[in-house]
Structure formats: structure tokens, C-alpha cells
C-alpha positions as CSV (number, residue, x, y, z in Angstrom):
1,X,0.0,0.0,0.0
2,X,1.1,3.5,-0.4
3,X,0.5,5.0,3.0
4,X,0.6,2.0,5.4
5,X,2.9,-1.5,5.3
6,X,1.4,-5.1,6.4
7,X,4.0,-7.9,7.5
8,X,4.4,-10.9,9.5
9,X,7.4,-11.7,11.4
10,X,7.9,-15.0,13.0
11,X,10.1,-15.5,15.6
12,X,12.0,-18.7,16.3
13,X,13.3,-20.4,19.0
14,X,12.5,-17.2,21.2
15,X,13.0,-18.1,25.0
16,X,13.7,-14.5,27.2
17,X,14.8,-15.6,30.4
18,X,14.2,-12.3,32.6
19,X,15.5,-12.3,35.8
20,X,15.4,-9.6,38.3
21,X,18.7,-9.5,41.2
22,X,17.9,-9.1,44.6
23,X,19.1,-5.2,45.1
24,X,21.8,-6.5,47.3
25,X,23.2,-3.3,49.8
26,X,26.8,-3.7,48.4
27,X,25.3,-2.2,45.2
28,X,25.1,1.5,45.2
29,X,22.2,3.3,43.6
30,X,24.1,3.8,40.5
31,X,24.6,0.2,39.4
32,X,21.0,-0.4,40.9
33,X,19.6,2.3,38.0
34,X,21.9,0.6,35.5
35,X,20.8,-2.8,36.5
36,X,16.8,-1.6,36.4
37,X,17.5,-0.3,32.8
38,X,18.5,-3.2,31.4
39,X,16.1,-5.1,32.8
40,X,13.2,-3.2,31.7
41,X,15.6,-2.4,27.7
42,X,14.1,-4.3,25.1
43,X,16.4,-7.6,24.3
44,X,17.7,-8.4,21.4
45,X,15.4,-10.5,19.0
46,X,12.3,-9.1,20.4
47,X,9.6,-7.2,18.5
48,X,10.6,-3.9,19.4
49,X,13.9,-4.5,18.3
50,X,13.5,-5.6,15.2
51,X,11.1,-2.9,14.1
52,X,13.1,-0.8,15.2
53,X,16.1,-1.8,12.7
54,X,13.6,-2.5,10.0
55,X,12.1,1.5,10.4
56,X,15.5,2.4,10.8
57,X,17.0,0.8,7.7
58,X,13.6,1.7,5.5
59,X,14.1,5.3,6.9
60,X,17.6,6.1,5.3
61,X,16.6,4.1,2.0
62,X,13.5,6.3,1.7
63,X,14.5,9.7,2.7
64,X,17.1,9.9,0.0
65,X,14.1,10.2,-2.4
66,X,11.3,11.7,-0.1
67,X,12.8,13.6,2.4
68,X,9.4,14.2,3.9
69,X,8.9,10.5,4.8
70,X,8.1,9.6,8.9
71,X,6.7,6.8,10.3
72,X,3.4,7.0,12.7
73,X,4.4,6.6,16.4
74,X,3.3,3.0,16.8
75,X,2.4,0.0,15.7
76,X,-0.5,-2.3,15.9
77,X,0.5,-5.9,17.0
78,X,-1.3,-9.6,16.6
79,X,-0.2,-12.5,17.9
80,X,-0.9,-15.4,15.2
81,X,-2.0,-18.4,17.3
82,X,-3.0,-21.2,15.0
83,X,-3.0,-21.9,11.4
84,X,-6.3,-20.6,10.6
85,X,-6.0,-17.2,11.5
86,X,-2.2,-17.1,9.8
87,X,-4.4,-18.2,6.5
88,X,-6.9,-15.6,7.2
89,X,-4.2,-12.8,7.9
90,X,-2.2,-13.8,5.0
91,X,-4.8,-13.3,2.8
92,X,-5.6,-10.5,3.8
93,X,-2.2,-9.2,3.2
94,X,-2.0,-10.5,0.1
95,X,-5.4,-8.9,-1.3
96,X,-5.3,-5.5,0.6
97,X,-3.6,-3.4,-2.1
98,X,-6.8,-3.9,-4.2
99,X,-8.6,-2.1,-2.0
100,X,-6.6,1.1,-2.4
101,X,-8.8,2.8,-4.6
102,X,-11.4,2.2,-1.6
103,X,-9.3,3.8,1.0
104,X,-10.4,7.1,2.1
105,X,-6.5,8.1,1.7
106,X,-6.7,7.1,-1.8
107,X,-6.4,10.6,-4.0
């Protein structure tokens, strides 16, 4: 579509382990903050991350045509649970730029 982008990412073998340390009182409050930070970053391989390297990379393609391109401030997420509903989203992928004409962006 011209205005808006579909996808489905699939990640494998995906098995965060997040653990949180007992704020022990050797620790001083600056390696308490730094701890709390990471723990609450986004890790590598999760969704966040990757969209954030995919708008990143799409970004600095794009702007060196349209330097008025930006990206809307979220996202909208789905977990896919079963087969069915991957078919169902697929196709919907697959058959949404038909309906461009139809969109009340269209011009």
C-alpha cells in the first residue's frame, strides 16, 4: 500500500529468560539504575527490536528520495496463534492493495 505497510514476522526459538537480582546493599544506587535499565531495555530478538532496525534501515533508504517521509508513532501488533487465523491474515495481506482505490486516503 502506499501510506501504510502489512507484515508478518515470525520468531524462532525465542525463550527470554528475565531475571530480576535481589538489590543486594553492596550495590550503590548507580549500578541499581543501570541494572533496572537493562532489565526493563528491550532484548535483542524481540519485537521492538526488530522494528526498530527494519524503520530504521527503510528510513535512510527512503528519505534519499522523499525527504518528507516519517513513520506514525506505533504499531499495531497480533499475535498469530493457530493456522487458521495465519491463513486468514495472509490473505488479507495478500489482497489489501486492491482495495486502495477504496481507502479514504486514496487521492
Amino acid at each position: 500500500m502506499p501510506n501504510h505497510v502489512h507484515g508478518i514476522i515470525k520468531i524462532k526459538n525465542n525463550n527470554p529468560v528475565f531475571e530480576m537480582e535481589n538489590e543486594n546493599s553492596y550495590q550503590n544506587k548507580d549500578e541499581i539504575y543501570n541494572q533496572r535499565m537493562s532489565d526493563i531495555s528491550p532484548k535483542p530478538g524481540s519485537l521492538s527490536v526488530i522494528l526498530r532496525s527494519y524503520k530504521g534501515a527503510v528510513t535512510k533508504h527512503v528519505r534519499f528520495y522523499n525527504a518528507d517521509f516519517g513513520w506514525q508513532d506505533r504499531f499495531y501488533d497480533h499475535i498469530i496463534r493457530n493456522e487458521i487465523e495465519f491463513k486468514k491474515i495472509k490473505n488479507y495481506i495478500q489482497n489489501n492493495p486492491k482495495n486502495w482505490q477504496g481507502d479514504r486516503f486514496y487521492s
